[in-house]
PyMOL CGO cylinders between C-alpha atoms (Angstrom):
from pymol import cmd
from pymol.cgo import CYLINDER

trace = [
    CYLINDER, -22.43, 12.66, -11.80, -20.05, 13.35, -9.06, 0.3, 1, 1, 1, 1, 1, 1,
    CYLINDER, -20.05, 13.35, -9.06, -16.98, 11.60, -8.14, 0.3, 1, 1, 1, 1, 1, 1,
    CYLINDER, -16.98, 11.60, -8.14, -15.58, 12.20, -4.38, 0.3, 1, 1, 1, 1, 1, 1,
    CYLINDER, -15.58, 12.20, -4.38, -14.29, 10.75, -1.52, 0.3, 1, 1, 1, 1, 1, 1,
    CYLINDER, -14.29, 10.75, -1.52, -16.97, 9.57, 1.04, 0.3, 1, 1, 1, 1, 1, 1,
    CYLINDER, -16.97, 9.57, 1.04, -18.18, 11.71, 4.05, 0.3, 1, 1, 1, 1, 1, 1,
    CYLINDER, -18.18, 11.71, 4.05, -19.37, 10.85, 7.17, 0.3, 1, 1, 1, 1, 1, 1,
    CYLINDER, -19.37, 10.85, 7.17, -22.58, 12.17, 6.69, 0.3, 1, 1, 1, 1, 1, 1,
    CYLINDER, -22.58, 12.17, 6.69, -23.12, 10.09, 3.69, 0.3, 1, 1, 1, 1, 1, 1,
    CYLINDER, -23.12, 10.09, 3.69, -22.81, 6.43, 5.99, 0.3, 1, 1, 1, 1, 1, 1,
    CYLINDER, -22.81, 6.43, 5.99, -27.21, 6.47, 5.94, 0.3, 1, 1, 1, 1, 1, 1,
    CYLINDER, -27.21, 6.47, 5.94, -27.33, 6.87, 2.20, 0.3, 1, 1, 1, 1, 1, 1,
    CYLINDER, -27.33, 6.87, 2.20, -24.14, 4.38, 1.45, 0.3, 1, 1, 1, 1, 1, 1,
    CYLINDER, -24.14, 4.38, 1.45, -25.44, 1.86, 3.94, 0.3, 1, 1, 1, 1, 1, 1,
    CYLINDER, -25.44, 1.86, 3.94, -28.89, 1.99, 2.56, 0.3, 1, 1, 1, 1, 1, 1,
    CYLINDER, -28.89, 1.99, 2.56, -27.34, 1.42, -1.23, 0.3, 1, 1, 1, 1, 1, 1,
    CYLINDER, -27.34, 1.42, -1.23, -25.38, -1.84, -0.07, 0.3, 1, 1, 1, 1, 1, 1,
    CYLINDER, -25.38, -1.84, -0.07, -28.40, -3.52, 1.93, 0.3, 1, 1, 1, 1, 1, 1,
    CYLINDER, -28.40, -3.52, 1.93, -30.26, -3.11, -1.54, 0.3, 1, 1, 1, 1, 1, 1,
    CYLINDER, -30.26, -3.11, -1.54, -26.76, -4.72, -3.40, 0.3, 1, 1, 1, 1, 1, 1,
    CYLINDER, -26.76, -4.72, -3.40, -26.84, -7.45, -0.90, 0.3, 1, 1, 1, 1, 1, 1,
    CYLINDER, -26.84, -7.45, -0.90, -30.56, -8.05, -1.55, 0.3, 1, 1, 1, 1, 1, 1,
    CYLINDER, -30.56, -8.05, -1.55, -30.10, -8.68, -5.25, 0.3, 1, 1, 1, 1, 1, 1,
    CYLINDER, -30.10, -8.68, -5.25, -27.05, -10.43, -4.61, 0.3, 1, 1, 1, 1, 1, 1,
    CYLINDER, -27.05, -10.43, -4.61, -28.51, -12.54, -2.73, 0.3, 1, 1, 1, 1, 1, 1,
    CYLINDER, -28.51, -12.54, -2.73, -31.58, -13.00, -5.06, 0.3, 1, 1, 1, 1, 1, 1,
    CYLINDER, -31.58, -13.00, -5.06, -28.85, -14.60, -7.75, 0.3, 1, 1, 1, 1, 1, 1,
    CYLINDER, -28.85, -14.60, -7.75, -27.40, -17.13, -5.43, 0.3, 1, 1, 1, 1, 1, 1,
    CYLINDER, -27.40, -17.13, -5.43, -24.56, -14.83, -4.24, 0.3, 1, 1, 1, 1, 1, 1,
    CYLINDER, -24.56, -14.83, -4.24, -24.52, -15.51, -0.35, 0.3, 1, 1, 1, 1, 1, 1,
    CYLINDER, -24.52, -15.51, -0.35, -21.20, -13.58, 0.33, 0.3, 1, 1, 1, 1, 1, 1,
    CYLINDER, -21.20, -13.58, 0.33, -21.76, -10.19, 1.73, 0.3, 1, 1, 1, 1, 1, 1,
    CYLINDER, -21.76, -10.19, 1.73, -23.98, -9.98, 5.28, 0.3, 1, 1, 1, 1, 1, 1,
    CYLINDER, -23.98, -9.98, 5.28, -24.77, -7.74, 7.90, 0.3, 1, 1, 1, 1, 1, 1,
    CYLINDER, -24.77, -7.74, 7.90, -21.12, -7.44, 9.05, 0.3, 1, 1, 1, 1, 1, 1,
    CYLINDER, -21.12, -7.44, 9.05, -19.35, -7.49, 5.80, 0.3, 1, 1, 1, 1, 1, 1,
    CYLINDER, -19.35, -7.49, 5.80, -18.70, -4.95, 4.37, 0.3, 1, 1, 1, 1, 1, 1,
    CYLINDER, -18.70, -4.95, 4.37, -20.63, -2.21, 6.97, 0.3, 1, 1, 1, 1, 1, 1,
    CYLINDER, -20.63, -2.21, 6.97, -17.78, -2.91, 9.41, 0.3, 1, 1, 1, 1, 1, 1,
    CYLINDER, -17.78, -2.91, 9.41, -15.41, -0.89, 7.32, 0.3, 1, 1, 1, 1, 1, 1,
    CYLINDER, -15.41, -0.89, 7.32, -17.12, 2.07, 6.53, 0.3, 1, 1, 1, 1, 1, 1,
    CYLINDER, -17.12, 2.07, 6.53, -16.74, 4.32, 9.25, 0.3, 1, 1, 1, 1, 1, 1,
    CYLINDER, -16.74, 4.32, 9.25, -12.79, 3.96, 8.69, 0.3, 1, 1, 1, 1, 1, 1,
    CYLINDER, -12.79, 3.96, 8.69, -12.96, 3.37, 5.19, 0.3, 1, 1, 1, 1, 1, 1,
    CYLINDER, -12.96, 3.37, 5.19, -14.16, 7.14, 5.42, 0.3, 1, 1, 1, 1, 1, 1,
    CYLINDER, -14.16, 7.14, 5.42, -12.01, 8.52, 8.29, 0.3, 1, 1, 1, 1, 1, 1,
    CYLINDER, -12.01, 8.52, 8.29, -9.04, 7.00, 6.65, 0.3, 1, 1, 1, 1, 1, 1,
    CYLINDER, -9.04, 7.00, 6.65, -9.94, 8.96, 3.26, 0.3, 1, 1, 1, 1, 1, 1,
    CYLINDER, -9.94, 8.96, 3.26, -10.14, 5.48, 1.54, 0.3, 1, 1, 1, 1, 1, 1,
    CYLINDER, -10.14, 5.48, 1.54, -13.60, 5.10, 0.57, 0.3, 1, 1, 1, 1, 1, 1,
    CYLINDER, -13.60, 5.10, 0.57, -15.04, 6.88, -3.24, 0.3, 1, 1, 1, 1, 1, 1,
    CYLINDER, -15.04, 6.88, -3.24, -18.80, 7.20, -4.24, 0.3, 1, 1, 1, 1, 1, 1,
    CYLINDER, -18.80, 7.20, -4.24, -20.01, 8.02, -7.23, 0.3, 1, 1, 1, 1, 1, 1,
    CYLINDER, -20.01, 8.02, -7.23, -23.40, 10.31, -7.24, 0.3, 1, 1, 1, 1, 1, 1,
    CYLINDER, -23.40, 10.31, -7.24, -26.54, 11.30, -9.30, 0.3, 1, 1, 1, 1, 1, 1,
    CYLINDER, -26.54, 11.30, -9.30, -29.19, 14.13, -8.07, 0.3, 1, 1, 1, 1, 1, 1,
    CYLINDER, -29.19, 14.13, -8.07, -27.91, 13.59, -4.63, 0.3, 1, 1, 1, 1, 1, 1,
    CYLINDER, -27.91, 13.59, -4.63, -28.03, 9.95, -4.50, 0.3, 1, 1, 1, 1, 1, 1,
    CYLINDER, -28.03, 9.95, -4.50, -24.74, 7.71, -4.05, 0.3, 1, 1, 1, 1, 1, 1,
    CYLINDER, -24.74, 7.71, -4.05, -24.82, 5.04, -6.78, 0.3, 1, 1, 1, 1, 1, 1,
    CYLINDER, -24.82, 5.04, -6.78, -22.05, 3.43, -6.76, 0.3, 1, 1, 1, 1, 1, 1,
    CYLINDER, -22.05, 3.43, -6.76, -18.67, 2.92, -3.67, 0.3, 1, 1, 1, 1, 1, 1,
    CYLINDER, -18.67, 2.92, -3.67, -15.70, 1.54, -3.30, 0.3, 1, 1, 1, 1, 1, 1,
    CYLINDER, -15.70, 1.54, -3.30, -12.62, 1.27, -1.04, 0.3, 1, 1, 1, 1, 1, 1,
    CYLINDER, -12.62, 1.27, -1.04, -9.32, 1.89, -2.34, 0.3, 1, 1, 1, 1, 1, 1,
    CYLINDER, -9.32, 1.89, -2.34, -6.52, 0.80, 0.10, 0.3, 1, 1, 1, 1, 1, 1,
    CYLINDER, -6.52, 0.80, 0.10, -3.08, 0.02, 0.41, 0.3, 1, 1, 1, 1, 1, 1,
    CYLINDER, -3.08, 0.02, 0.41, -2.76, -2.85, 2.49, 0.3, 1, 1, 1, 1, 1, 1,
    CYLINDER, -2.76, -2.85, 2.49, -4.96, -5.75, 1.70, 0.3, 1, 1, 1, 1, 1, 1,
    CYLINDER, -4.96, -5.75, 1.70, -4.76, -9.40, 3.60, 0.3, 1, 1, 1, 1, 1, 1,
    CYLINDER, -4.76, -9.40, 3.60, -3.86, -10.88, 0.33, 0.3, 1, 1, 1, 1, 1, 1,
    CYLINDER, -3.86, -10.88, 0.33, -1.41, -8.73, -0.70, 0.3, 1, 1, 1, 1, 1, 1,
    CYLINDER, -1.41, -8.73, -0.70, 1.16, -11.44, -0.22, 0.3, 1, 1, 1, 1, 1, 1,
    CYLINDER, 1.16, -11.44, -0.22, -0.78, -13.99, -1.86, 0.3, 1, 1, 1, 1, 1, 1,
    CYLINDER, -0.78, -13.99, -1.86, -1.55, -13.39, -5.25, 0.3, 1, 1, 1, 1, 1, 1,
    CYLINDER, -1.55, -13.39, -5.25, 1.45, -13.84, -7.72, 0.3, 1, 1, 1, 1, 1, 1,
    CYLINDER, 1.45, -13.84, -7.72, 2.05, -9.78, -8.93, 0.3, 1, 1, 1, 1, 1, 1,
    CYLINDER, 2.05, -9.78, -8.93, 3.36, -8.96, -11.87, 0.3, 1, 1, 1, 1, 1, 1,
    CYLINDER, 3.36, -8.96, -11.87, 5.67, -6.76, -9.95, 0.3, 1, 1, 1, 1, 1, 1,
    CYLINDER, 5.67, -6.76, -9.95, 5.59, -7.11, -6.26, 0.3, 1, 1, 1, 1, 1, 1,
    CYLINDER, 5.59, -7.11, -6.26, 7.73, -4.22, -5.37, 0.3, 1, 1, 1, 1, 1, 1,
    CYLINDER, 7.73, -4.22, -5.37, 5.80, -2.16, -7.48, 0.3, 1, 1, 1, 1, 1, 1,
    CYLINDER, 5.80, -2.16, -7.48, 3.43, 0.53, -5.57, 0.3, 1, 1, 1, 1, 1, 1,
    CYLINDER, 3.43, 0.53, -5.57, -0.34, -1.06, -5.49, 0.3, 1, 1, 1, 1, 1, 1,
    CYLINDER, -0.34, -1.06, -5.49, -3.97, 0.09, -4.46, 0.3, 1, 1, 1, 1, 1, 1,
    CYLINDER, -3.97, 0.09, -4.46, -6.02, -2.74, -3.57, 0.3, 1, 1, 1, 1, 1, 1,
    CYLINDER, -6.02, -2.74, -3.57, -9.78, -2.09, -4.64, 0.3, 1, 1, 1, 1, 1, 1,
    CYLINDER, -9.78, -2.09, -4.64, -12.46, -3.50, -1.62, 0.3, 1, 1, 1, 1, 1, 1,
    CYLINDER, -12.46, -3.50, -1.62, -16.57, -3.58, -1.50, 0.3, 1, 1, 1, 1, 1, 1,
    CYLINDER, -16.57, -3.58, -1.50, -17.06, -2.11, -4.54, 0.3, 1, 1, 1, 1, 1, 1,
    CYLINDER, -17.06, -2.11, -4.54, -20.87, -1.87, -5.25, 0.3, 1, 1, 1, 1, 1, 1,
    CYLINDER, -20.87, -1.87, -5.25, -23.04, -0.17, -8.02, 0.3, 1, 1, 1, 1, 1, 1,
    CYLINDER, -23.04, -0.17, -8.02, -26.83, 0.20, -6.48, 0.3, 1, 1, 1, 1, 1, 1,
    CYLINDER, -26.83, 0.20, -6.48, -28.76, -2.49, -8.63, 0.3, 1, 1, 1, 1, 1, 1,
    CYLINDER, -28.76, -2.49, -8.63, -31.37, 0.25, -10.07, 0.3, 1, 1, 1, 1, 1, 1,
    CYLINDER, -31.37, 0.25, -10.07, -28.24, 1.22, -11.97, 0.3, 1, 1, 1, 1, 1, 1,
    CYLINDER, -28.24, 1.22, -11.97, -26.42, -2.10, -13.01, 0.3, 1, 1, 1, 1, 1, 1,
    CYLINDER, -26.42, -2.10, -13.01, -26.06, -2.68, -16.86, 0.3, 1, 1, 1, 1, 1, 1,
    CYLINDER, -26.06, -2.68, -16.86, -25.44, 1.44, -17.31, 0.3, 1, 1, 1, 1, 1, 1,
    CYLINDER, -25.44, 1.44, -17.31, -21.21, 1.98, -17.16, 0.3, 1, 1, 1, 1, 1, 1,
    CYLINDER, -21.21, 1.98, -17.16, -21.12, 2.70, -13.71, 0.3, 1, 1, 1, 1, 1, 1,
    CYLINDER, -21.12, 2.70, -13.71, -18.60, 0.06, -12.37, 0.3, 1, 1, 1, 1, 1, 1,
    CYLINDER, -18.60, 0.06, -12.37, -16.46, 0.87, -15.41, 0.3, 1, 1, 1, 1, 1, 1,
    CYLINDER, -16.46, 0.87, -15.41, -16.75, 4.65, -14.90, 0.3, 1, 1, 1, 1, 1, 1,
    CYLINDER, -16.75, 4.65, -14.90, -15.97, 4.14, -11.28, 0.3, 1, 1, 1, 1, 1, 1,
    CYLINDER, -15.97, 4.14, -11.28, -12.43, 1.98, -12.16, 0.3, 1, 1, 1, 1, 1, 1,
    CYLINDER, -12.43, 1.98, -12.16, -11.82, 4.53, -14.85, 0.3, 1, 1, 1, 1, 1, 1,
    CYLINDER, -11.82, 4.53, -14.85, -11.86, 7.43, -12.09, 0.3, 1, 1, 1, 1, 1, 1,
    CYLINDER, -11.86, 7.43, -12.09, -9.85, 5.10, -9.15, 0.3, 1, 1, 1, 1, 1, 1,
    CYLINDER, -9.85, 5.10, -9.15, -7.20, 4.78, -12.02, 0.3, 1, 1, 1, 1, 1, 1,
    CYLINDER, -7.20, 4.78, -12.02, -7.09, 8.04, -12.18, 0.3, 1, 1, 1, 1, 1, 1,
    CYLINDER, -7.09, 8.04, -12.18, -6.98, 8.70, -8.60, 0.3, 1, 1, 1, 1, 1, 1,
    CYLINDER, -6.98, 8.70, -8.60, -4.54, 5.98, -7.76, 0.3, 1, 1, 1, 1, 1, 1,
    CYLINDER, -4.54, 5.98, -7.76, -2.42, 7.29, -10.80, 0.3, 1, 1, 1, 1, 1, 1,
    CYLINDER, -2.42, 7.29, -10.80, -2.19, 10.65, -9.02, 0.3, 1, 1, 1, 1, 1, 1,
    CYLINDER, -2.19, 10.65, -9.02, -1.42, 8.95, -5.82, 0.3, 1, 1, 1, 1, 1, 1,
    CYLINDER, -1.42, 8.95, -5.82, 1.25, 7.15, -7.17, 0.3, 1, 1, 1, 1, 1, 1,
    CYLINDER, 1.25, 7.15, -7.17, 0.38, 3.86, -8.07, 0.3, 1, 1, 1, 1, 1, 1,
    CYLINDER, 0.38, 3.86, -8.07, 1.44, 1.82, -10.40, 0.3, 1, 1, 1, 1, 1, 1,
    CYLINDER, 1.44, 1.82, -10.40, -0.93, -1.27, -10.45, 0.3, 1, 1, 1, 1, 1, 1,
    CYLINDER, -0.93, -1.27, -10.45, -5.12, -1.71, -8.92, 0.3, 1, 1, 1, 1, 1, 1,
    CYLINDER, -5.12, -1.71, -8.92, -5.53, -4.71, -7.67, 0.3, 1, 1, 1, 1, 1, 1,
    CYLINDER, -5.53, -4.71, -7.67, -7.96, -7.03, -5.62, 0.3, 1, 1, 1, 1, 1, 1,
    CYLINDER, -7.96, -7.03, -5.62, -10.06, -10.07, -5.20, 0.3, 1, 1, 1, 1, 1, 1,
    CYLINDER, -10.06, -10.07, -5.20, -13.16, -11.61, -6.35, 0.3, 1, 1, 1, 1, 1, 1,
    CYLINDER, -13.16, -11.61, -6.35, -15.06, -14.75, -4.62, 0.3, 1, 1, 1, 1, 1, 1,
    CYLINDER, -15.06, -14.75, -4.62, -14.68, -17.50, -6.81, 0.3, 1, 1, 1, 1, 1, 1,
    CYLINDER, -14.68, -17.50, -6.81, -18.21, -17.87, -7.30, 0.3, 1, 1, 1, 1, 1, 1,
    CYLINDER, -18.21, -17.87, -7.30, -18.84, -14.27, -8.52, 0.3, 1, 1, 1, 1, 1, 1,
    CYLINDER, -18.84, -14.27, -8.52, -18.66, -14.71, -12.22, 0.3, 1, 1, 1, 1, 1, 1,
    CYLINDER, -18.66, -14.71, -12.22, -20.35, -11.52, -12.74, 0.3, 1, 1, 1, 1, 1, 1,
    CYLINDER, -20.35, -11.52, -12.74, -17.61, -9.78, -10.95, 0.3, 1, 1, 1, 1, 1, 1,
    CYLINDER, -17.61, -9.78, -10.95, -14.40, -11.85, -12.63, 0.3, 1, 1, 1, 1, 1, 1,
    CYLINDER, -14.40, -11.85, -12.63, -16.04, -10.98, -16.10, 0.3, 1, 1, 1, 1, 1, 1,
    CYLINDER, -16.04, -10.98, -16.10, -16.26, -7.40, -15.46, 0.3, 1, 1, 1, 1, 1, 1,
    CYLINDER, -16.26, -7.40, -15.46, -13.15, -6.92, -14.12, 0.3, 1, 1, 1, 1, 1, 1,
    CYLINDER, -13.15, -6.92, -14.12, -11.76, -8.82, -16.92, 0.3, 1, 1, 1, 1, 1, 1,
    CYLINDER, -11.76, -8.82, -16.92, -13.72, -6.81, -18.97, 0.3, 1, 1, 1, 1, 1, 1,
    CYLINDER, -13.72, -6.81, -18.97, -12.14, -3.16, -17.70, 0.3, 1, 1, 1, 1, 1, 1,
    CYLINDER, -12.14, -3.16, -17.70, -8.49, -4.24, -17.72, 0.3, 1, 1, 1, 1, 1, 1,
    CYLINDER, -8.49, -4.24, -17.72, -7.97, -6.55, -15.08, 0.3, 1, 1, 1, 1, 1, 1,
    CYLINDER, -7.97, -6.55, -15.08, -5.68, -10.10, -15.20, 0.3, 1, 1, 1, 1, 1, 1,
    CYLINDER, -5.68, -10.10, -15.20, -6.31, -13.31, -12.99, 0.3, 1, 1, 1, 1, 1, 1,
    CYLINDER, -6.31, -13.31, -12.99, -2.98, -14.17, -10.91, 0.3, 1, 1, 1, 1, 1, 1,
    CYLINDER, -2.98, -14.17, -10.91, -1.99, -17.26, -9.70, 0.3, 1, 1, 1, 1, 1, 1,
    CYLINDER, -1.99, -17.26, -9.70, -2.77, -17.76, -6.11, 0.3, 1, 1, 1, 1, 1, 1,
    CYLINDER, -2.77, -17.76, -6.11, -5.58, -18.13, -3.99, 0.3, 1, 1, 1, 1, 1, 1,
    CYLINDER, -5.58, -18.13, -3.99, -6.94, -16.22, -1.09, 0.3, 1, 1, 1, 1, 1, 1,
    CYLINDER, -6.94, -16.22, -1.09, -8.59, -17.79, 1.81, 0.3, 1, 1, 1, 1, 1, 1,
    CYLINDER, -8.59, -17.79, 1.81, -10.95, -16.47, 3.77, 0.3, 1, 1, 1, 1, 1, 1,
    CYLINDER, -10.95, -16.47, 3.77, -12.12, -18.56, 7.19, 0.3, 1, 1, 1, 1, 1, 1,
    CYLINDER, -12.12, -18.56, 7.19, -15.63, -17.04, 8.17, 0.3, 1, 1, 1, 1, 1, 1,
    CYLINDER, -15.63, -17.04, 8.17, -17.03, -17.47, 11.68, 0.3, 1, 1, 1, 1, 1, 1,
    CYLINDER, -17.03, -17.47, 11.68, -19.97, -20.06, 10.76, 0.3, 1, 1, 1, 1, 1, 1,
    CYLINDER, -19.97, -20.06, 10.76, -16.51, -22.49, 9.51, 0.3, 1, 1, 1, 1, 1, 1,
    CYLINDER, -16.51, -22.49, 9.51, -17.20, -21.83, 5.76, 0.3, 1, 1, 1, 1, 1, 1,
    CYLINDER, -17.20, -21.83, 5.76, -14.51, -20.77, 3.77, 0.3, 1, 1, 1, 1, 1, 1,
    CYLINDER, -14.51, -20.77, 3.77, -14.54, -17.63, 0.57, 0.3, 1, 1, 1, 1, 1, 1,
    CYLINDER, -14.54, -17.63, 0.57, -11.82, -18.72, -1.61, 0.3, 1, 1, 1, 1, 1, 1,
    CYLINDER, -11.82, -18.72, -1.61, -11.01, -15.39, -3.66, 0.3, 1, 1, 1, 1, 1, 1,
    CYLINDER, -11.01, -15.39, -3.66, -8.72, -15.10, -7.13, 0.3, 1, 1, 1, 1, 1, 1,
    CYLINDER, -8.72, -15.10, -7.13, -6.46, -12.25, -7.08, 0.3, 1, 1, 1, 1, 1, 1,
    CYLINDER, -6.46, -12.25, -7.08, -6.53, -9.63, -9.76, 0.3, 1, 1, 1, 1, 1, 1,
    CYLINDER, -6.53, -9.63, -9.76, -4.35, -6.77, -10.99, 0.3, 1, 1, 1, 1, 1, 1,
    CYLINDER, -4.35, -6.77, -10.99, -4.00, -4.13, -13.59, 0.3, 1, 1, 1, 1, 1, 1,
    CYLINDER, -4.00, -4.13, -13.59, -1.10, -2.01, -14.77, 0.3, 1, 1, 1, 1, 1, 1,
    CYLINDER, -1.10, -2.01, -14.77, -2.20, 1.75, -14.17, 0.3, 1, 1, 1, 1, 1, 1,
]
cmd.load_cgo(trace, "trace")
């Protein structure tokens, strides 16, 4: 498996893997991701050198963005506020390869990336309603925070997200 930062020619391959995430999202009642989020970031998730995959035999498996700004940066309650932070965004393992270590290899090698960069804390947010996303980063190191992000979508609904950090 290979760990690198995304290139534009790999936008057919990474948007094909997230229309298949969204699809089995969707299938288990998880109605957050669409046609606009998160495909609306990866052409500058890329150009901005912000966006990892993870591949097998060619084929991207698993993505992520790791940025530092986020939205909610000033809304969770941070350990250490003035502390230098990466803020982890659209992270995805392809469903053919859920259940296998991916997501926690792929935090294991942004720690290591954001260690080298600097950082001293990952952090990010979940929808409330993901539990299967709250337990695995719970799982791989991550705490809850106080504070809650909101998120006003264009059909009026709002994603309320919990904010979550680790010490790298």
């Amino acid at each position: 498996m290979q760990f690198r930062l995304a290139e534009k020619q790999d936008l057919t391959q990474i948007i094909k893997m997230y229309k298949e995430v969204i699809k089995n999202m969707d299938a288990n009642g998880l109605q957050i991701w669409d046609e606009s989020y998160p495909f609306a970031f990866f052409e500058s998730d890329i150009q901005n050198k912000q966006f990892y995959v993870l591949e097998e035999d060619n084929k991207i498996i698993s993505a992520v963005a790791m940025c530092d700004k986020h939205i909610g940066e000033n809304v969770g309650k941070w350990e250490n506020v003035n502390a230098k932070a990466f803020y982890l965004s659209r992270f995805a393992v392809d469903p053919d390869y859920l259940k296998q270590g991916i997501g926690s290899l792929m935090v294991n090698k942004i720690k290591e990336i954001a260690k080298e960069l600097g950082a001293q804390y990952l952090r990010l947010f979940v929808v409330i309603i993901n539990k299967r996303a709250t337990q695995f980063y719970e799982k791989n190191g991550f705490r809850k925070v106080e504070g809650i992000l909101d998120t006003f979508l264009d059909d009026g609904s709002i994603l309320h997200e919990f904010g979550y950090e680790m010490e790298i």
